[in-house]
Phi, psi and omega in degrees: 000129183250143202335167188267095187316108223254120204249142205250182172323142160285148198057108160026297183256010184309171184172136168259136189295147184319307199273194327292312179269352152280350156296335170283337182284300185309280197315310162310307189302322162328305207262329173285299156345310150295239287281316210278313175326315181275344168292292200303335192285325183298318179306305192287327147307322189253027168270127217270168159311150164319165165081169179303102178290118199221146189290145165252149183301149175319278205269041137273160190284131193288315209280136196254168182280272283193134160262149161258146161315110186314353194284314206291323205274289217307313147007264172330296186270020168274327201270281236292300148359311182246009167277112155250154176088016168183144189342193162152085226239128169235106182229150205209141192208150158255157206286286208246027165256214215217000197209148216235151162277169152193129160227144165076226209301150169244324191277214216254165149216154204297117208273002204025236168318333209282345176293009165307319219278329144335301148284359162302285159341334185246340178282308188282356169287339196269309151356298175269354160244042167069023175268319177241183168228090198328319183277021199254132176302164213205084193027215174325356207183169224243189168343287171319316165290339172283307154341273185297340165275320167291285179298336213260329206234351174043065159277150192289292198291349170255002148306337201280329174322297171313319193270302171345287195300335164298311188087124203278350181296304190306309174309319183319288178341284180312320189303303183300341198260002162235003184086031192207140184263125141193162189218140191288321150339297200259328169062042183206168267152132151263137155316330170293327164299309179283331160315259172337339174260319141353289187304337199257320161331301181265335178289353180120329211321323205272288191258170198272175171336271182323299180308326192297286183318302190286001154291308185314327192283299184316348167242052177231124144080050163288177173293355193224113147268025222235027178247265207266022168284304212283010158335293221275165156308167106358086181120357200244113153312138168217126168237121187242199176177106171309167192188112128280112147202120175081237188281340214266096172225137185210128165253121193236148216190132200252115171223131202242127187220108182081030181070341171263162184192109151247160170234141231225118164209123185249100202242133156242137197223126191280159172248008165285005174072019169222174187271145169244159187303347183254016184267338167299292206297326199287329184267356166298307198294298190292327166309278164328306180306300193293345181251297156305012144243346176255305187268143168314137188294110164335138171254148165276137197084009172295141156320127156301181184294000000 
């Protein structure tokens, strides 16, 4: 970007007097010296974890709670290492840095459910901006009922509702306007995407106070606990939001223990279009791995968080 043009005095013969101006030279010189002190402390704050970096919005918080250990990639990617015959992708942010993991597949995948939660996200953005109404019918029922039934129960028909009432140009919109290529149309996702979009989720980013907690709550004590819940330790919050279809099975997930908080999204896909027996267990493992390097081991009978 290039500097900001400098503007000088009006008339001609202006001069700044000799000693005026080596005091301006000597000041400049001062102020650059900060200025450079303070990029590198910053560079050097804002070094992300090992793996594949991918940018976050300015406003989550730089400073991450928690590094991960160069041990957590070899880990992965030994589990990644033994899914065959089918797809398999990991991405992992802390809640409050600044930079995203990615292990194995990086590119998109058929995101199946878990972009409900995107569209939740864009029915409660318009909510807050006088566009919907949460008590406004809704096929059989009214908004709210629709919410909660797409996430909690990943009903089909009331995403469908849902996407409706948003308008699907419009979902195109939002997503990019959070910072995600996606089209409702076509339905697929990078796990660094559906990461960010969590991360933006659970930081405040999208939606007010109220609005939030009550997504979150809705991705608790869901119809399918058995991927990365049933993972997780003991004491470790988790709200997630599950993808079935076909070939396609995936968990994407905020997990909070102890003032840390990451989100963990594992997304696996057979592309022969049917499920194999090891992508539920393979996303259990990694969810173990990813908590027992990141979080202090649980005691049994510790306080939850």
């Amino acid at each position: 970007m290039p500097a900001d043009p400098v503007l000088r005095p009006a008339g001609r013969h202006f001069r700044q007097p000799r000693r005026v101006r080596k005091r301006l030279v000597a000041l400049f010189s001062a102020v650059v010296l900060v200025i450079a002190a303070t990029v590198g402390v910053a560079a050097v704050r804002s070094m992300p974890f090992s793996g594949t970096t991918l940018p976050v919005p300015a406003a989550i918080q730089e400073t991450p709670v928690a590094v991960a250990p160069a041990s957590l990639q070899d880990r992965i990617d030994a589990v990644l290492g033994e899914a065959t015959g089918y797809r398999a992708g990991l991405a992992l942010a802390d809640v409050s840095g600044d930079a995203a993991l990615t292990f194995g597949d990086t590119e998109a995948f058929t995101a199946a459910s878990t972009a409900k939660i995107i569209t939740a996200a864009a029915y409660y953005h318009l909510v807050e901006t006088g566009k919907a109404d949460l008590d406004a019918p809704l096929g059989d029922y009214d908004a709210a009922f629709q919410l909660e039934a797409m996430v909690n129960q990943s009903n089909n028909d009331s995403w469908l509702l849902l996407m409706d009432a948003v308008g699907y140009p419009e979902l195109i919109d939002y997503a990019a306007s959070i910072g995600v290529t996606y089209d409702p149309e076509e339905n697929r996702l990078t796990p660094a995407e559906m990461a960010l979009v969590l991360k933006r989720l659970y930081a405040g980013d999208l939606l007010d106070e109220h609005h939030t907690a009550q997504l979150l709550g809705y991705m608790q004590e869901t119809n399918n606990e058995d991927l990365i819940p049933a993972g997780s330790q003991a004491g470790v919050e988790v709200f997630h939001k599950y993808g079935e279809l076909g070939g396609a099975l995936h968990d994407a997930a905020v997990l909070s223990y102890r003032g840390s908080a990451f989100v963990l999204v594992i997304y696996t896909e057979n592309p022969g279009g049917t499920e194999l027996p090891g992508q539920s267990e393979v996303i259990r493992k990694l969810t173990g791995i990813v908590e027992e390097t990141l979080f202090p081991p649980v005691q049994p009978g510790a306080p939850g968080p």
